[in-house]
Phi, psi and omega in degrees: 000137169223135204230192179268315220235135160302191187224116183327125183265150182235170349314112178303131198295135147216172207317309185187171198295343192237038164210157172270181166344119140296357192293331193295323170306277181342258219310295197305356181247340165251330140200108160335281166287073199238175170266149203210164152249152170308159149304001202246315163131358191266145179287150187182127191303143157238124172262124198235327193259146187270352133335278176342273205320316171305309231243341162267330152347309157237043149289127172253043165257018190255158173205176169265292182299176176242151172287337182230127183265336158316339183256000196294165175291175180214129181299299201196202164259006196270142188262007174207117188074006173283344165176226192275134175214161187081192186251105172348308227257346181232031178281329146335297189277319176278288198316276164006289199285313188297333180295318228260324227260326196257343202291309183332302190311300188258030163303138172306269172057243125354282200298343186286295170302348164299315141034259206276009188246338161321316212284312193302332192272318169328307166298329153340269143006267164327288155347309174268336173299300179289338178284325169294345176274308170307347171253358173277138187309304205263347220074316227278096170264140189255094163003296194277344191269016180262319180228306194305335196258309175295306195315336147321301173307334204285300205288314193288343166284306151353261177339308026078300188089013174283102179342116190297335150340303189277351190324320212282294160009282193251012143277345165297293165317297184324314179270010158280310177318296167307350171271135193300349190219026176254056182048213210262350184281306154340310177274343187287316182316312192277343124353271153321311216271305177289007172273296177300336215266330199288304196288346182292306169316300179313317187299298207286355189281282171323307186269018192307159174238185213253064157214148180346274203289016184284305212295333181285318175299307179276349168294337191272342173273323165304329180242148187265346174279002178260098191293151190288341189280307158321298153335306201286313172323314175279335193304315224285316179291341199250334154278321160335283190299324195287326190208054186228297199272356175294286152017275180306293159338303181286322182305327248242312186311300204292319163306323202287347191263354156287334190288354165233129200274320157308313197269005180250331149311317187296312185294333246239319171282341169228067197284297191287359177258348189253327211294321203277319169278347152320294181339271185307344165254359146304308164319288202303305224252339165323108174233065191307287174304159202235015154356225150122173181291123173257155179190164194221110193318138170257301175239207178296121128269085176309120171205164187041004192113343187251170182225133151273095179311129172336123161097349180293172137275141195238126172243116190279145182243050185319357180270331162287336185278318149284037159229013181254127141357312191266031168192036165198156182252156201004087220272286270214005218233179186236113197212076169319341188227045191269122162237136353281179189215079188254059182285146187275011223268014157248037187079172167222115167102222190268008165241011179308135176292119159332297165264034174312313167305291217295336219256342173266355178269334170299309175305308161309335197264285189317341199276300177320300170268352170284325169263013156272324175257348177211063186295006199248019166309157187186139174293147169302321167214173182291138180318317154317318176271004163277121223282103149334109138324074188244011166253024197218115167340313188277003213358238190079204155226193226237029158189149173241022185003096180241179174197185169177000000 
């Protein structure tokens, strides 16, 4: 690639966790498509508008792999999403096997009936958010490591069959896996993390149960092209992802609607006529992380006028793509009863997220009842003074302070 101007390296500085860049307006008005550097310094697009961005989504000429991975960009040091993963020539047929293994699992469906056992770990949750508050001196509780970080873990272990016991564990991983800048310890991590996930299939293969990785341990015994390096990969990706971006989502949710008092008076009086577009404009304007969905060209893609040349990374931005103008009315504004909301923060097309179901019935359920038992919540401190993850791929932030 070659330009006049050097090229904006990303992540881009923004104001604070519930608003983006501003440079992301500019580029959607000006170029849409640009050449960009990784955190890693390798060149590599950024897609901002949202038009592209729908329409590369489901493009399959888009990938995780590279045809030659010796030549790929480098993201990061993040041991996820850090630069091509799986195999070119058969990542097609493994996306195939895995859609065919997981959609049963993660069917609305499924989330439906999930439901009331959803509700229960919510309440739970909850619970423990008010015992804590009663003991505390100042009042002052901290949310995510109380209702946002378990309450994800809970439901994704369930699911999952993993003991809820290893959380601490395999939360240490994740944020190892995840970090953009700790060298070679992000792969020793992901490492580790397919050593657990691998002896957890064995247990469950002798031993199965009525869960996600028992039918993956046996599908893998049965079929011989789905290989154990696979199995453990996706199981391993499916924990990460299953409670990393809900996490983000619920902190994220709950600032937006603390930070303005009105709009959290409004949710608090109408919760069940407010809750399911809440849902979905918490989705649109939430960006814990400063990205976006990475993919790596298999061949020339012409779209807006440029050709993305074979083998570049392409970084998709759904936190900029749900913010133009051309395709929301006041883009930028937090609008609980905005219909229709056809935000990209789940995909688009055949690559639309597997756990999409899972993450608006968590995101409803929790939203509902934390401001039903407690509509007079309020943040501890200013949105501004919160500690950012901006040393983590999944960002967000490491604490939510309330009181009420």
């Amino acid at each position: 690639m070659t330009t006049t101007q050097p090229a904006p390296q990303l992540p881009f500085d923004r104001p604070d966790i519930l608003q983006v860049a501003p440079l992301y307006e500019v580029l959607r008005r000006e170029a849409p498509i640009v050449a960009v550097r990784t955190p890693a310094g390798d060149p590599a697009w950024l897609v901002t508008r949202y038009e592209e961005c729908r329409e590369l989504f489901g493009d399959p000429r888009l990938g995780r792999s590279h045809p030659s991975p010796e030549d790929a960009a480098k993201i990061s040091d993040a041991a996820v999403m850090g630069g091509p993963s799986g195999t070119y020539e058969t990542e097609k047929d493994e996306h195939t096997r895995m859609r065919k293994l997981l959609v049963p699992s993660f069917s609305a469906k499924r989330m439906r009936l999930l439901g009331d056992h959803v509700q229960t770990l919510v309440d739970g949750c909850i619970d423990d958010l008010v015992a804590a508050h009663e003991t505390s001196a100042d009042g002052v509780v901290d949310l995510h490591e109380t209702l946002a970080f378990p309450l994800p873990v809970l439901v994704i272990c369930e699911l999952l069959g993993v003991p809820f016991d290893d959380r601490d564990y395999f939360r240490g991983l994740s944020e190892r896996v995840a970090s953009l800048n700790s060298g070679d310890d992000a792969r020793q991590a992901m490492g580790e993390f397919h050593q657990y996930m691998g002896k957890l299939a064995a247990a469950k293969l002798a031993d199965p149960g009525e869960d996600v990785l028992s039918d993956l341990a046996a599908a893998q015994a049965q079929d011989p092209e789905f290989s154990n390096e696979e199995m453990t990969r996706l199981a391993a990706g499916l924990l990460f992802a299953g409670h990393e971006t809900t996490v983000g989502r619920i902190d994220l949710g709950v600032l937006m609607l603390l930070s303005d008092t009105t709009r959290r008076d409004a949710f608090a009086a109408d919760i069940a006529g407010r809750v399911q577009t809440t849902v979905e404009e918490v989705l649109r304007l939430s960006a814990p992380g400063g990205l976006g969905l990475v993919r790596y060209a298999h061949d020339d893609i012409e779209i807006g006028g440029f050709t993305i040349p074979r083998g570049d990374a392409v970084f998709l931005s759904s936190a900029s793509a749900n913010r133009d103008a051309t395709a929301f009315d006041d883009a930028d504004e937090f609008d609980p009863t905005r219909r229709p909301n056809a935000h990209l923060s789940f995909g688009h097309g055949a690559h639309f997220c597997i756990g999409a179901s899972l993450a608006r019935t968590e995101l409803t359920t929790v939203f509902s009842t934390l401001f039903t038992r407690l509509p007079g919540l309020r943040l501890a401190v200013g949105v501004d003074e919160l500690e950012v993850r901006s040393d983590q791929l999944t960002g967000g932030v490491r604490s939510v302070p309330v009181t009420w």
